[in-house]
Backbone as CSV, one residue per row, in Angstrom:
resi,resn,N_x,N_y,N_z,CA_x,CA_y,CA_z,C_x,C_y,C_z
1,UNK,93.479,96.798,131.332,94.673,97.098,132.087,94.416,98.340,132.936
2,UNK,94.910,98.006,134.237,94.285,99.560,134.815,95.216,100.957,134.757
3,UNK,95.400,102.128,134.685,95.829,102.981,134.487,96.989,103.126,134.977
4,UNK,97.712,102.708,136.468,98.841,102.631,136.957,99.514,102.073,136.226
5,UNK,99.152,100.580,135.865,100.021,99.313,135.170,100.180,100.139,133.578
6,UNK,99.487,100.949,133.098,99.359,101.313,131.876,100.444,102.063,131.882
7,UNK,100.458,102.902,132.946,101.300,104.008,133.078,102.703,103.874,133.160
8,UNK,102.910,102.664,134.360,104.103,102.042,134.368,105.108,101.373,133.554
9,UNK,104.170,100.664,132.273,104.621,100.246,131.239,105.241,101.161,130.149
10,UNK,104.482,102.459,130.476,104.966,103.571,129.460,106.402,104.443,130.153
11,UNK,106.382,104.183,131.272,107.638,104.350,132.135,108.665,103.893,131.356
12,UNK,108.479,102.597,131.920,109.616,101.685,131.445,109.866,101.591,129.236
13,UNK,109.168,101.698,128.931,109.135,101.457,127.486,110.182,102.625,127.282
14,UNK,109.473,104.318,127.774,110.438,105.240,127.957,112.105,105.263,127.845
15,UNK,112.050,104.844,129.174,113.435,104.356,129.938,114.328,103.585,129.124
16,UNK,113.474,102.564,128.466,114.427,101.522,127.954,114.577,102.279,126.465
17,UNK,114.204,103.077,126.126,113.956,103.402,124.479,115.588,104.544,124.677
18,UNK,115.560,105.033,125.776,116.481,106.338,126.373,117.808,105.338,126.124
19,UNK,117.712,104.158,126.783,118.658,103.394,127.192,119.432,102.739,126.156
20,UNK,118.350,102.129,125.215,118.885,101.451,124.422,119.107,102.453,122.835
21,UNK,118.697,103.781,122.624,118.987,104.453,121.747,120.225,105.071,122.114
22,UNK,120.986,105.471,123.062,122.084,105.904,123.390,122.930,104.827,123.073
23,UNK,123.147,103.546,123.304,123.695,102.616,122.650,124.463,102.285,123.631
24,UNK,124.237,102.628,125.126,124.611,101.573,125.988,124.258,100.377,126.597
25,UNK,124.656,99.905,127.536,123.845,98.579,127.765,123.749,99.052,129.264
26,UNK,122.365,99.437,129.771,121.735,99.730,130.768,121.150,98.094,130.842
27,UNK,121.655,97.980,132.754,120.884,96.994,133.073,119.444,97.158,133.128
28,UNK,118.459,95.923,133.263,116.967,96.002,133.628,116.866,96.490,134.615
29,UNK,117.908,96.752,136.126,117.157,97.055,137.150,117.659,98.594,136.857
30,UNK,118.603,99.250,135.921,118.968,100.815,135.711,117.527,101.248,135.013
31,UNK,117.554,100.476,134.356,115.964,101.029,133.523,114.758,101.420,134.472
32,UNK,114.755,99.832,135.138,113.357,99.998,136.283,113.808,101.464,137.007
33,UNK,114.728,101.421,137.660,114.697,102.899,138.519,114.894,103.938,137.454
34,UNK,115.356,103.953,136.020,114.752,105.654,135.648,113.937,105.431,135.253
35,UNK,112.888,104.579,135.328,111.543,104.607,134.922,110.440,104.610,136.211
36,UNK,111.280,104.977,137.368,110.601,105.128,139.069,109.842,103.870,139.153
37,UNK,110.092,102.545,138.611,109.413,101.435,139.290,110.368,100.499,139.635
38,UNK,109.908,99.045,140.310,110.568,98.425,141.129,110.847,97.250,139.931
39,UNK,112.176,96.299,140.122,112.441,95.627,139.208,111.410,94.402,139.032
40,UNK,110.832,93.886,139.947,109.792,93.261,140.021,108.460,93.365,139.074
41,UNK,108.314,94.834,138.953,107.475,94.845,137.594,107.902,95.860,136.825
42,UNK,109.272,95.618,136.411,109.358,95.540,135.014,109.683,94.028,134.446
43,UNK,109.919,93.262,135.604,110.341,91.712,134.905,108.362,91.072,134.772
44,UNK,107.764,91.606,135.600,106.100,91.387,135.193,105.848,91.592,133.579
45,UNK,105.975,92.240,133.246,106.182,93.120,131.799,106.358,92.630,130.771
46,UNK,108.023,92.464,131.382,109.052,92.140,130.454,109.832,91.260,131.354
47,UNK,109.878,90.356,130.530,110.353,88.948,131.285,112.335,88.727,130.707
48,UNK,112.332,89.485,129.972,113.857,89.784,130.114,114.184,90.733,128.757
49,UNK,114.889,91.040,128.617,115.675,92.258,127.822,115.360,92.125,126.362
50,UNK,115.651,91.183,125.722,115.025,90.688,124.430,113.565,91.065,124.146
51,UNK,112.468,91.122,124.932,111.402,91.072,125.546,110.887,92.743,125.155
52,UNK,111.726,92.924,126.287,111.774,94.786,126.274,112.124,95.434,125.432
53,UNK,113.455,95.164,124.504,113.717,96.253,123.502,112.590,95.764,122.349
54,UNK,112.178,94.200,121.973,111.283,94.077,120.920,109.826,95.217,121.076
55,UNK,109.399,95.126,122.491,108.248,96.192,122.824,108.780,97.494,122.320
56,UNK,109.991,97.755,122.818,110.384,98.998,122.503,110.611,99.713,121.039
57,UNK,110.986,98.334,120.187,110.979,98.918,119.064,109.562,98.560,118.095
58,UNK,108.855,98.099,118.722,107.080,97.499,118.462,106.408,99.510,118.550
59,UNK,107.155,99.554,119.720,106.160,101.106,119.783,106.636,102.329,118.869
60,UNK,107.934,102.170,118.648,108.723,103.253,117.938,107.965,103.098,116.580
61,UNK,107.791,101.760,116.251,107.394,101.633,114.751,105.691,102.403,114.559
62,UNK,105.291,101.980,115.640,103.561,102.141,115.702,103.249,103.831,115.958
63,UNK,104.869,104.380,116.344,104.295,105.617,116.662,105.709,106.674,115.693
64,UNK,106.091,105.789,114.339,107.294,106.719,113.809,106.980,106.336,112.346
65,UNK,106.903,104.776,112.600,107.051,104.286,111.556,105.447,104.124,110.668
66,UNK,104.013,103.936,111.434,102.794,103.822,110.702,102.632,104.694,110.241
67,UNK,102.676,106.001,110.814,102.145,107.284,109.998,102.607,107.597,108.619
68,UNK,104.039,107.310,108.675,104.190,107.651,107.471,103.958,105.933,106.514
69,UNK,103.617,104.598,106.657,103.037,103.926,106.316,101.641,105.055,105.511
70,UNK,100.983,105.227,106.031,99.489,105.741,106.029,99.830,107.038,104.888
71,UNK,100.838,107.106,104.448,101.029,108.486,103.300,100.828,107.320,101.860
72,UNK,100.809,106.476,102.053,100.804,105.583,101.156,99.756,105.866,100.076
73,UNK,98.727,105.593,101.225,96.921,106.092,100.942,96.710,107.092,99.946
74,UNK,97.949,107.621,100.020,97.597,109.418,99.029,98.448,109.452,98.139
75,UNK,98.832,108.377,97.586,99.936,108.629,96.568,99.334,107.031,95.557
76,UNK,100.009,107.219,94.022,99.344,106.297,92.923,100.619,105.347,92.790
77,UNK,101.303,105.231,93.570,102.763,104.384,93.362,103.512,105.459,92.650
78,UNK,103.569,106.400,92.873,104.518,107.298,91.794,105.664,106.954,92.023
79,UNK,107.011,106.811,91.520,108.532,107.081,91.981,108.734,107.970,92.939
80,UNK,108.333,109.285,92.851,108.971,110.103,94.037,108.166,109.940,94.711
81,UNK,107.262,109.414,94.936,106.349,109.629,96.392,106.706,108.360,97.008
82,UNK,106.988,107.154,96.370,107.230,106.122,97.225,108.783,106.717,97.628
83,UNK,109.803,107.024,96.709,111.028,107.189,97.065,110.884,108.483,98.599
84,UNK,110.347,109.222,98.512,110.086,110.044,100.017,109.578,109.895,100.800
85,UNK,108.648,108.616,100.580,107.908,108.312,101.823,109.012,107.066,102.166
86,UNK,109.764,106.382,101.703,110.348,105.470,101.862,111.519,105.854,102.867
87,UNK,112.616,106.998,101.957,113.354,107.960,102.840,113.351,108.395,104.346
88,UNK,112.016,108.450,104.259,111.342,109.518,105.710,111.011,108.204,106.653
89,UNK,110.835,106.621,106.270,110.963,105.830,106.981,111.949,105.242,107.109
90,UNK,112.907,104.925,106.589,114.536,104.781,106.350,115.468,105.585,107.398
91,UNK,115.253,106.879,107.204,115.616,108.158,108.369,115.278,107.365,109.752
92,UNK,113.964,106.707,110.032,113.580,106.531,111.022,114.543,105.432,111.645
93,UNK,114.515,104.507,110.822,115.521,103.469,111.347,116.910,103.387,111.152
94,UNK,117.621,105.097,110.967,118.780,105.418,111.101,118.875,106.188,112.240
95,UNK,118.219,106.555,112.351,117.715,107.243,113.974,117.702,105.950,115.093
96,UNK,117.463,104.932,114.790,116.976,104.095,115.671,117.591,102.843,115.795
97,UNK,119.134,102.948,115.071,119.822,101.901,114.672,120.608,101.182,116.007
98,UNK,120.758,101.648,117.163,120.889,101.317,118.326,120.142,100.270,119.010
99,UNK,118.852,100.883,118.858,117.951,100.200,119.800,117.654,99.012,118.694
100,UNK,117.937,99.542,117.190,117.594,97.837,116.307,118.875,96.856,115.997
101,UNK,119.780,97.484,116.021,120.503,96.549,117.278,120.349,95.557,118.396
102,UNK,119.757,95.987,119.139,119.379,95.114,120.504,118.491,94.107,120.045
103,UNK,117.478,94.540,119.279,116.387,93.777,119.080,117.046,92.245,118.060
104,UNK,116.726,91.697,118.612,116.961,89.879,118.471,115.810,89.776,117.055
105,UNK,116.165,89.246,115.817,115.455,89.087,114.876,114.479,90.381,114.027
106,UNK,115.542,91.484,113.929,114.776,92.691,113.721,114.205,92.693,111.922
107,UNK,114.673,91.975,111.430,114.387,91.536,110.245,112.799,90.791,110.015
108,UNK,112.544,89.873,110.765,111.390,89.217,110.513,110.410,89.960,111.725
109,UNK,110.453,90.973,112.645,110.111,91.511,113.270,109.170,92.508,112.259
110,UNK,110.281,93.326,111.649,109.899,94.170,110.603,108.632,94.133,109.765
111,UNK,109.456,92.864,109.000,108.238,92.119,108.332,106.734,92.173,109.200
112,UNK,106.423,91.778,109.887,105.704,91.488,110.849,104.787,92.196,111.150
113,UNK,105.608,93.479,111.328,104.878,94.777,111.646,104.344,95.186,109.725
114,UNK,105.266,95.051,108.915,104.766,96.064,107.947,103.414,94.885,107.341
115,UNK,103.632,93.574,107.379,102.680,92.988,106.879,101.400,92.854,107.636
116,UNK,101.401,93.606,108.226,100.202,94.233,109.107,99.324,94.880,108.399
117,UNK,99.932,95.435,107.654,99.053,96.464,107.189,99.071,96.189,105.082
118,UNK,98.706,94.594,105.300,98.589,94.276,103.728,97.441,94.766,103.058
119,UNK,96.278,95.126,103.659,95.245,96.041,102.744,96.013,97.807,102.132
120,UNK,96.336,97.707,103.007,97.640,99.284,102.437,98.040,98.969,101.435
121,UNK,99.108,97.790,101.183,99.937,97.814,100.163,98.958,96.892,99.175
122,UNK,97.968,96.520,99.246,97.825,95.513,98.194,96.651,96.761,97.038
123,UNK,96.119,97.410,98.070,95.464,98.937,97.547,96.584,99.799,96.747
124,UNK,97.752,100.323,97.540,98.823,100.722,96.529,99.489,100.198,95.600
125,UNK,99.430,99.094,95.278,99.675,97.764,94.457,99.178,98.011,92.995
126,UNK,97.572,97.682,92.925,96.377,97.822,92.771,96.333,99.300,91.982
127,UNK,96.954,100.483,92.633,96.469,102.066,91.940,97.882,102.256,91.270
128,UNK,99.257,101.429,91.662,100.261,101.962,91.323,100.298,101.454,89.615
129,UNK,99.982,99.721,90.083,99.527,99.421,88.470,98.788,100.071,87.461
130,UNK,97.762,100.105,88.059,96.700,100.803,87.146,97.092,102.019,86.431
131,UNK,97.910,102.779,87.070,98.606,103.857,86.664,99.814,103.918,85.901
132,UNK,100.157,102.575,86.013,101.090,102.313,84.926,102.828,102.757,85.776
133,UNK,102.402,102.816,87.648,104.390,103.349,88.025,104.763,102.052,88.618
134,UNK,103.657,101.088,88.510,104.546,99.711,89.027,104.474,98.139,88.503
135,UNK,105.394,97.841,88.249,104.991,96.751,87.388,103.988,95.391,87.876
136,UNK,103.392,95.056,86.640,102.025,94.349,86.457,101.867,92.930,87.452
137,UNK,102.667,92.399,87.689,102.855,91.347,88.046,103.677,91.633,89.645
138,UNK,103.809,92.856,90.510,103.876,93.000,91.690,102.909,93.016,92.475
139,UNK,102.131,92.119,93.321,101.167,91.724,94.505,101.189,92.669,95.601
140,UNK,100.456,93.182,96.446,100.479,93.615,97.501,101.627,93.137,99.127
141,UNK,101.291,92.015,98.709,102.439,91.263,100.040,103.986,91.470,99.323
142,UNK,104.157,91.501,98.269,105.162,91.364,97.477,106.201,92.941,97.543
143,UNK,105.080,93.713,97.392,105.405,95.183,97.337,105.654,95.656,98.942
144,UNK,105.474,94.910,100.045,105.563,95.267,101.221,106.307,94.940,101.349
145,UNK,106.667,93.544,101.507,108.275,93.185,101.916,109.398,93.856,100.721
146,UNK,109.189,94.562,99.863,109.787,95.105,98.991,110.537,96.306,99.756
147,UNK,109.265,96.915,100.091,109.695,98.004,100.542,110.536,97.943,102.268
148,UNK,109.932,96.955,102.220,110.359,96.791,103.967,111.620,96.976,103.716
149,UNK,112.442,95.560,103.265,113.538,95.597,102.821,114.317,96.701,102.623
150,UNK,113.844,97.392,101.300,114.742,98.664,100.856,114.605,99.727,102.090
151,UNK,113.458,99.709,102.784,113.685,101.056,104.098,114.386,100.451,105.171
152,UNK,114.679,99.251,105.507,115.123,98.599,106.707,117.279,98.569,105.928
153,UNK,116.893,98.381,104.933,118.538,98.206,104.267,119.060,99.746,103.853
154,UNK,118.292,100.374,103.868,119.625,101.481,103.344,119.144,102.337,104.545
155,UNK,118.504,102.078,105.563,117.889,102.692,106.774,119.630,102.522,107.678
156,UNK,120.051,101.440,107.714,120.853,100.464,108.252,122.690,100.658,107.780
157,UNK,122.453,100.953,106.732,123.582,100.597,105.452,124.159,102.410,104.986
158,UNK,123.145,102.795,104.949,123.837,104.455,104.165,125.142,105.292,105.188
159,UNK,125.619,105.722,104.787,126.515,106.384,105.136,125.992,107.989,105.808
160,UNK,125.246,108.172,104.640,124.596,109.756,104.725,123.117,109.874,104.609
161,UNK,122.248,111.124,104.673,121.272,110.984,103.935,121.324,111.184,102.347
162,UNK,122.228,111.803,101.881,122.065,111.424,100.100,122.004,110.570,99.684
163,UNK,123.199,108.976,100.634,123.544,108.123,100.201,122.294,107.105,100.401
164,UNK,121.579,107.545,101.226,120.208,106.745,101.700,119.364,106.865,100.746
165,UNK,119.073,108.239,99.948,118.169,108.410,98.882,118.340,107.669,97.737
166,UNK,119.721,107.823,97.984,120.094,107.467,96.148,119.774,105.754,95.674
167,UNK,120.158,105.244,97.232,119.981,103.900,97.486,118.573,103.771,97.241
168,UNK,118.090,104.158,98.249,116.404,103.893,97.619,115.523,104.160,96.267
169,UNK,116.479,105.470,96.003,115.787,106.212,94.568,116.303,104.621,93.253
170,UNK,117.758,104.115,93.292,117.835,103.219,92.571,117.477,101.475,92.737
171,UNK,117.148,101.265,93.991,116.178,100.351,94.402,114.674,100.212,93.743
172,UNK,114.279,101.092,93.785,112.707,101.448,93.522,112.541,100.988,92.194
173,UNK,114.137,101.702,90.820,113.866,101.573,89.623,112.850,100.147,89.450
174,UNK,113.550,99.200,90.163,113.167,97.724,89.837,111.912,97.578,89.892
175,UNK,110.954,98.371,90.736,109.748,98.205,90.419,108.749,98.856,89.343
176,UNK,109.332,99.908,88.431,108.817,100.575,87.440,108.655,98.977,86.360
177,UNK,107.281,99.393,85.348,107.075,98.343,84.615,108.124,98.660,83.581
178,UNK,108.623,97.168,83.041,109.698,97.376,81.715,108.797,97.185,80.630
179,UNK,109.590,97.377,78.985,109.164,97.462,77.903,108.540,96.339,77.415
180,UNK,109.683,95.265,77.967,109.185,93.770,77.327,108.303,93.238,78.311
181,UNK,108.060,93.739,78.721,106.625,92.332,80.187,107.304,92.501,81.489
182,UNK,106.724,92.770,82.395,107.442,92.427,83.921,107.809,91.488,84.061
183,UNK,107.391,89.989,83.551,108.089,88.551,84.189,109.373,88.740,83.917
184,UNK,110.176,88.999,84.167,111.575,88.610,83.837,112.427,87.475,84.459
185,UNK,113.286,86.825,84.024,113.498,85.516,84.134,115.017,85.910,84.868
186,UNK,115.536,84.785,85.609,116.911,84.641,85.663,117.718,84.481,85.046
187,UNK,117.609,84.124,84.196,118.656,83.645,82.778,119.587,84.426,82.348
């Protein structure tokens, strides 16, 4: 991609992130001009609005949401370390509840993005067991959409930040191993 088009795209990604986190509904051609390009290529781009905020919230994640993914790496599944790293991504998508809003299917989007990164969780999986903070019979893919879930739902859902913790802090219990065996049944 050559450097203009690169540049331009980061314009507009900008623009629309401004646009759609304020929680109005800026047209595509309001965006193209505070992003100083012509509507013509931002519809090159982005072929319509659905389009654009999914990019938009594709980049927020890759540049809010991986890093703290990547704290993962340094922690044994403990309770409080997943519960704060969980928090601190939760925060993110209370911050960002506007623009995930816009986004058309932000749920399996999510997914999408976090199951990206299944050597992460199937490694934290793997050390959390071994260590005895997560129960025996939780998988790596299993523990991702786990978490997705609980940071995308009380990210979404809390009232406050206490109420966000507490949510997550009693979410999490479910993954500590129990006395009698992890399988537990419906019954």
């Amino acid at each position: 991609m050559r450097a203009d088009a690169a540049a331009s795209i980061s314009r507009i990604l900008d623009a629309a992130h401004a646009a759609l986190v304020g929680g109005g509904v800026a047209s595509l051609s309001r965006i193209a001009e505070e992003a100083g390009v012509g509507v013509a290529t931002l519809y090159r781009h982005f072929p319509n609005r659905r389009a654009l905020a999914s990019s938009v919230y594709q980049r927020v994640f890759a540049q809010a949401v991986v890093p703290l993914l990547m704290r993962f790496e340094d922690t044994d599944g403990d309770h409080e370390s997943l519960v704060d790293i969980l928090d601190r991504i939760s925060a993110v998508f209370t911050r960002e509840h506007n623009l995930m809003a816009s986004v058309q299917d932000v749920g399996p989007l999510t997914d999408s993005l976090i199951s990206s990164h299944d050597r992460l969780f199937g490694d934290l999986s793997s050390r959390g067991r071994a260590a005895g903070h997560l129960r025996s019979d939780l998988g790596g893919g299993e523990l991702a959409r786990l978490l997705g879930v609980i940071a995308l739902g009380s990210g979404l859902v809390a009232e406050d930040d206490v109420q966000r913790r507490r949510m997550i802090d009693v979410l999490l219990d479910s993954l500590r191993p129990t006395d009698g065996g992890d399988a537990r049944s419906m019954a």
